[in-house]
C-alpha positions as a LaTeX table, in Angstrom:
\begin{tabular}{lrrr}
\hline
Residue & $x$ (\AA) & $y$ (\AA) & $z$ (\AA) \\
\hline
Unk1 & 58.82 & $-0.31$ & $-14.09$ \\
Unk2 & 58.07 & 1.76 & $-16.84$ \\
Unk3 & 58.95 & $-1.07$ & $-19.16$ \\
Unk4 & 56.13 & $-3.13$ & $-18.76$ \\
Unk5 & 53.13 & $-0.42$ & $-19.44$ \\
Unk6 & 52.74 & $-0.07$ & $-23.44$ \\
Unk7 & 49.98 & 1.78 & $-24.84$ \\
Unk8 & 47.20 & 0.50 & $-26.34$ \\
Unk9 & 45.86 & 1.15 & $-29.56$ \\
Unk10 & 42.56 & 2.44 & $-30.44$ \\
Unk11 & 41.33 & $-0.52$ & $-31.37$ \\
Unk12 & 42.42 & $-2.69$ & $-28.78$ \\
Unk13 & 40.81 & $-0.04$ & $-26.41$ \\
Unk14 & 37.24 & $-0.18$ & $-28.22$ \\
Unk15 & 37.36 & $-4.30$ & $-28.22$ \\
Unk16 & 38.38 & $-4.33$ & $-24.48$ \\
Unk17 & 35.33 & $-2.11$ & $-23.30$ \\
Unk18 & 32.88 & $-4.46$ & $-25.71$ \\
Unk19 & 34.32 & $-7.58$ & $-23.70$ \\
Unk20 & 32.04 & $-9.44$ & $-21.46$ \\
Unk21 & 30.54 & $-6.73$ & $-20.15$ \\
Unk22 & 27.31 & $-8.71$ & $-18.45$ \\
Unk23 & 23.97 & $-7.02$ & $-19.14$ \\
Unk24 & 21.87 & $-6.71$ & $-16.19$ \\
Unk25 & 18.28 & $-5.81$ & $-15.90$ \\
Unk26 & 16.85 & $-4.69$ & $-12.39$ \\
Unk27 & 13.77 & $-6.93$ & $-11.74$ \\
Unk28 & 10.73 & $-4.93$ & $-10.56$ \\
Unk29 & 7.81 & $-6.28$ & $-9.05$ \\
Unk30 & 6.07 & $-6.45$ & $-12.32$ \\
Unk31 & 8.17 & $-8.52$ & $-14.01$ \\
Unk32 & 8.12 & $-10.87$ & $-10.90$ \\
Unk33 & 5.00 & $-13.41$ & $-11.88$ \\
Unk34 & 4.07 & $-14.41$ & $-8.82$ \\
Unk35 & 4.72 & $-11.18$ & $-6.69$ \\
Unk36 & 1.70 & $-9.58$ & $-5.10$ \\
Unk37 & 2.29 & $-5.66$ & $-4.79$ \\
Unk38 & 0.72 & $-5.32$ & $-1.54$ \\
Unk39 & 1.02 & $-1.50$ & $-1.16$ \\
Unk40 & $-0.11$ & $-1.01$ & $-4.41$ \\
Unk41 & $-3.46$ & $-2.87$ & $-3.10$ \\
Unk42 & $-4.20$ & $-0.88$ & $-0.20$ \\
Unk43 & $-3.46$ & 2.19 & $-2.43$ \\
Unk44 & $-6.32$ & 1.09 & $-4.66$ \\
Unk45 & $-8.95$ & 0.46 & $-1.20$ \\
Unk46 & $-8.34$ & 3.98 & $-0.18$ \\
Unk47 & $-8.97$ & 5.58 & $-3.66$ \\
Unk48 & $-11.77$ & 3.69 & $-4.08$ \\
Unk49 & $-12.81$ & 4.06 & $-0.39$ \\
Unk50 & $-12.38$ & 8.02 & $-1.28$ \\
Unk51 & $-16.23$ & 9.92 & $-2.12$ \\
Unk52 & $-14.79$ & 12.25 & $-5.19$ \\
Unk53 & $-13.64$ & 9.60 & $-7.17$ \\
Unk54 & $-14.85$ & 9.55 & $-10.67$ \\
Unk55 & $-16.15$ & 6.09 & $-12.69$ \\
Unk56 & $-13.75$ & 6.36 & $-14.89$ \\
Unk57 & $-11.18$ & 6.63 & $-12.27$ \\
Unk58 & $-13.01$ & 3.54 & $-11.11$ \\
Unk59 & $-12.99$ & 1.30 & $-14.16$ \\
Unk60 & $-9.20$ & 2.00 & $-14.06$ \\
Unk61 & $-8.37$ & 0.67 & $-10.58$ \\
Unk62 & $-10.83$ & $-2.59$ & $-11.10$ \\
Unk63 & $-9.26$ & $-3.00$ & $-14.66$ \\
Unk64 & $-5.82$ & $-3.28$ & $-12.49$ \\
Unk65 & $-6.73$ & $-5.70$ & $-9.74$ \\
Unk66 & $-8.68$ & $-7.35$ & $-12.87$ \\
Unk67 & $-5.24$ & $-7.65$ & $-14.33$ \\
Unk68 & $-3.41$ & $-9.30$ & $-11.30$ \\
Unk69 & $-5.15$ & $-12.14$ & $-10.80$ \\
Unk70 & $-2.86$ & $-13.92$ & $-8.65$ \\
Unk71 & $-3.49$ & $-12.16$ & $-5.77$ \\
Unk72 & $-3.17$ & $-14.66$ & $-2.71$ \\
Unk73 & $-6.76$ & $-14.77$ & $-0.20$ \\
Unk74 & $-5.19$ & $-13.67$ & 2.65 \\
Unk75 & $-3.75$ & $-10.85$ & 0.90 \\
Unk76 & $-7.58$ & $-9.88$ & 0.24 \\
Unk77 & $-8.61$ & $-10.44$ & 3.83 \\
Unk78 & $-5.82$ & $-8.63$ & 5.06 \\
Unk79 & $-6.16$ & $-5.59$ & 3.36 \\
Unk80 & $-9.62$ & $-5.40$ & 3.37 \\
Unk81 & $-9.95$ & $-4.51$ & $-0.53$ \\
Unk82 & $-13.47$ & $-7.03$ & $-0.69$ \\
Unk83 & $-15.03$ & $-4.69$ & 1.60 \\
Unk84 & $-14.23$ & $-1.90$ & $-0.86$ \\
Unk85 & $-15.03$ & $-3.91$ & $-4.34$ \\
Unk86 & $-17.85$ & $-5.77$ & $-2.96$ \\
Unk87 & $-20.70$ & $-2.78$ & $-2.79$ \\
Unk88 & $-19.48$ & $-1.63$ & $-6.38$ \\
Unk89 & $-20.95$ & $-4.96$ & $-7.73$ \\
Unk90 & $-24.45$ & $-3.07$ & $-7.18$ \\
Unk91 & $-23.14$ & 0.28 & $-9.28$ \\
Unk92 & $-25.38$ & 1.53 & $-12.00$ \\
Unk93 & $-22.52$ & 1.80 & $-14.47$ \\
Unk94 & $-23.22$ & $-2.07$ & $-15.77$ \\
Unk95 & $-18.63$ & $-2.19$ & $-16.60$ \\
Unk96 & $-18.49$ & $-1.44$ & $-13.11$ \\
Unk97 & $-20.67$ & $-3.75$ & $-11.61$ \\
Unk98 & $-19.12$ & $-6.45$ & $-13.99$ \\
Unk99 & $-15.81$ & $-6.05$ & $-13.33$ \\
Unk100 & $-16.68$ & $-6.41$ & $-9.31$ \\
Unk101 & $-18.71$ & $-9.06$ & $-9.68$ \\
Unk102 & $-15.71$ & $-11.10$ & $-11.44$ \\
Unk103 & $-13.25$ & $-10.16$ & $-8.73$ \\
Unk104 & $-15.32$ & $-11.15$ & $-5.95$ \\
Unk105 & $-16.04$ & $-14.31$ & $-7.56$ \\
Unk106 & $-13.13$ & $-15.07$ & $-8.38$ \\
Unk107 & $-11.71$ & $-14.35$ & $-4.66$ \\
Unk108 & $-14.61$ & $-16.41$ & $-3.52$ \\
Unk109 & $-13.68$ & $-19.20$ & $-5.67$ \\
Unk110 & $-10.32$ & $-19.12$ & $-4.27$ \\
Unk111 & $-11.54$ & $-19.47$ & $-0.55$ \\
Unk112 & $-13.94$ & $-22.25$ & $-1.80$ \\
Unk113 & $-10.80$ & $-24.14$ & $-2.67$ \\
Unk114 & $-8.84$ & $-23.69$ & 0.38 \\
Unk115 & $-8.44$ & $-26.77$ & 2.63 \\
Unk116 & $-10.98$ & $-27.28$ & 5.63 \\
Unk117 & $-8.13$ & $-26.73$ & 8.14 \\
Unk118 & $-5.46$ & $-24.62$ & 6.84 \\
Unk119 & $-2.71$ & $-24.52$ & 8.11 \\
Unk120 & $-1.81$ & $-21.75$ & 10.49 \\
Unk121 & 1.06 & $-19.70$ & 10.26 \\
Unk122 & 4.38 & $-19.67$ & 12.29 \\
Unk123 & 4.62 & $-17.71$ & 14.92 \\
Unk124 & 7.20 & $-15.47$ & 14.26 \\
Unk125 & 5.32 & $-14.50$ & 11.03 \\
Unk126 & 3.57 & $-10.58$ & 11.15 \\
Unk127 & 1.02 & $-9.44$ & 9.89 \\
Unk128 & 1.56 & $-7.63$ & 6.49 \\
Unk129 & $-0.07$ & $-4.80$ & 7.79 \\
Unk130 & 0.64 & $-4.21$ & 11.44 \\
Unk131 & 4.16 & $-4.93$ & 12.72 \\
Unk132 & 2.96 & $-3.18$ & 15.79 \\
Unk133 & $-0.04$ & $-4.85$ & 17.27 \\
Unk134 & $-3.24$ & $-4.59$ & 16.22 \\
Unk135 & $-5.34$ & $-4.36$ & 12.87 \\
Unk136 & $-4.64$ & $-1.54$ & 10.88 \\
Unk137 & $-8.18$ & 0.10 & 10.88 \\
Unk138 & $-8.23$ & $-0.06$ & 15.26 \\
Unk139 & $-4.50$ & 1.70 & 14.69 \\
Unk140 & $-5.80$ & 4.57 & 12.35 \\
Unk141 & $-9.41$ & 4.73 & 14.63 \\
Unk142 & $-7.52$ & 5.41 & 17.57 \\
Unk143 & $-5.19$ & 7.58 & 15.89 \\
Unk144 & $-8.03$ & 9.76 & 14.61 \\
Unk145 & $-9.60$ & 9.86 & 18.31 \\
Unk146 & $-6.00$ & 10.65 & 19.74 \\
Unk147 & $-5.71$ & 13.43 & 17.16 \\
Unk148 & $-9.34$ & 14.60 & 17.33 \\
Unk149 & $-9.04$ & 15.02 & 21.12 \\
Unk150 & $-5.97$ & 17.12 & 21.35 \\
Unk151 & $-7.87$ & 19.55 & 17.97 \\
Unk152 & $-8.74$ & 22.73 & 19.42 \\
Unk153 & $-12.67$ & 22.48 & 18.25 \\
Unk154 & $-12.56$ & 18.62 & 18.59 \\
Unk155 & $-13.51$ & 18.13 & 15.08 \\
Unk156 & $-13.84$ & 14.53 & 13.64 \\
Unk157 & $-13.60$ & 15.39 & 10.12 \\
Unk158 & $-10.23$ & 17.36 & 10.77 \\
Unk159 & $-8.65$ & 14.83 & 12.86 \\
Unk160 & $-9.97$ & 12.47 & 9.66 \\
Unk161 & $-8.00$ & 14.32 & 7.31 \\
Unk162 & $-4.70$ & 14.78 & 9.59 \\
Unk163 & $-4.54$ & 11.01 & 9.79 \\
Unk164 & $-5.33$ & 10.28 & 6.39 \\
Unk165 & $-2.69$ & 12.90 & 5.85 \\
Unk166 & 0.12 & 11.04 & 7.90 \\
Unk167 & $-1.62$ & 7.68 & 6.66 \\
Unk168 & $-0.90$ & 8.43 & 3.06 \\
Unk169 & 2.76 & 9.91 & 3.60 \\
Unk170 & 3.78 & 7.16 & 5.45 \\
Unk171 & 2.93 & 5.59 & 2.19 \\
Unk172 & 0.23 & 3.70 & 3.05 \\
Unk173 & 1.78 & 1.33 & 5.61 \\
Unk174 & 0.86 & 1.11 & 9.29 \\
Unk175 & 4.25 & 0.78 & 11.45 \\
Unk176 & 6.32 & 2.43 & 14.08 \\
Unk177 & 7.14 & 4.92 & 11.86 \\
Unk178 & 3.26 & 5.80 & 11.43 \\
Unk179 & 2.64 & 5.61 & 15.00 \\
Unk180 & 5.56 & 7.82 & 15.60 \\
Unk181 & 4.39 & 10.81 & 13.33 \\
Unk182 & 0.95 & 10.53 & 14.85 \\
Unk183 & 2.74 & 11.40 & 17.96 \\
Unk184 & 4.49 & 14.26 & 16.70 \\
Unk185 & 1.39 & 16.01 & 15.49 \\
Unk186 & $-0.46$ & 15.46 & 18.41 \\
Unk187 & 2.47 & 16.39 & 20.56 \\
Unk188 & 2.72 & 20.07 & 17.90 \\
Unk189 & $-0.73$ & 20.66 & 18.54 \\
Unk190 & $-0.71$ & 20.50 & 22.47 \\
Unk191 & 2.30 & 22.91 & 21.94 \\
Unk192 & 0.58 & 25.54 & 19.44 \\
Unk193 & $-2.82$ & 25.39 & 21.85 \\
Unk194 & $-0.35$ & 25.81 & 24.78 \\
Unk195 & 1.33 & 29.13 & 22.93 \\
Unk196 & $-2.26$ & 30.86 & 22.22 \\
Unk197 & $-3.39$ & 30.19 & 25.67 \\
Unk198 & $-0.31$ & 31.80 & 27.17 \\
Unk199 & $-0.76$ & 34.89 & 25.14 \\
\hline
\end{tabular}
């Protein structure tokens, strides 16, 4: 058996490992044209939905959705980002206002040229935001009124925060997964209340 092995020179080595090795390049969802980064949207609502957030801070995330133009209508009515762009089209900072105004009219122009009837979708198609009934802002409210009445003091502005907590650590995406953590903090607050009242 040993016959048949030989060694192989240094050269032949180097000229085998150069051979027809195919170059691949993962594809991200930038370099995709027509690929609309849907968390990345609802990422940009909250932070502008947020009441410490700077102009510039602003300018940046309007400058991005200003850059991605090809965001499909009922990605916008999904997610709810008009509602968050719109009132900015009244901001004193004149970029600001700009920059909103062309977004909105641009998603307005987009609805314009939608068929009368459209088409509706299949059945077995979900929503992009709720996979488990429901629109995503009923799904946080009630998780915030869940959370607020198990709080000791029954704050709303705690019970805000915990969900917007679990909300942004369940990256932004309302499933059974978010649904499930709500439970568990709910569920680790009866338990703590229950330990201080025993002792």
């Amino acid at each position: 058996m040993d016959k048949f092995v030989r060694k192989l020179s240094r050269d032949e080595v180097k000229s085998l490992s150069r051979a027809k090795k195919p170059h691949l390049k993962q594809a991200t969802l930038k370099s995709l044209g027509g690929v609309t980064d849907v968390k990345r949207i609802l990422q940009i609502k909250e932070l502008l939905d947020c009441k410490g957030i700077t102009e510039d801070q602003i300018v940046g995330l309007l400058s991005e959705l200003d850059k991605c133009p090809t965001i499909p209508i009922h990605v916008v009515s999904e997610t709810g980002i008009g509602r968050s762009v719109g009132p900015l089209r009244k901001h004193s900072d004149s970029t600001i206002a700009e920059v909103a105004k062309r977004l909105i009219s641009v998603w307005k122009g987009k609805i314009r040229d939608m068929p009368i009837a459209p088409v509706s979708a299949p059945r077995n198609q979900f929503s992009l935001l709720s996979t488990c009934g429901g629109s995503a802002e009923d799904v946080r409210k009630r998780a915030v009124r869940l959370i607020s009445a198990n709080m000791a003091n029954r704050s709303l502005d705690g019970a805000k925060m915990i969900e917007r907590d679990i909300f942004i650590n369940n990256q932004m995406v309302i499933d059974k997964t978010y649904k499930t953590k709500v439970r568990q903090k709910v569920f680790e607050m009866r338990r703590s209340e229950a330990c201080s009242s025993k002792d």
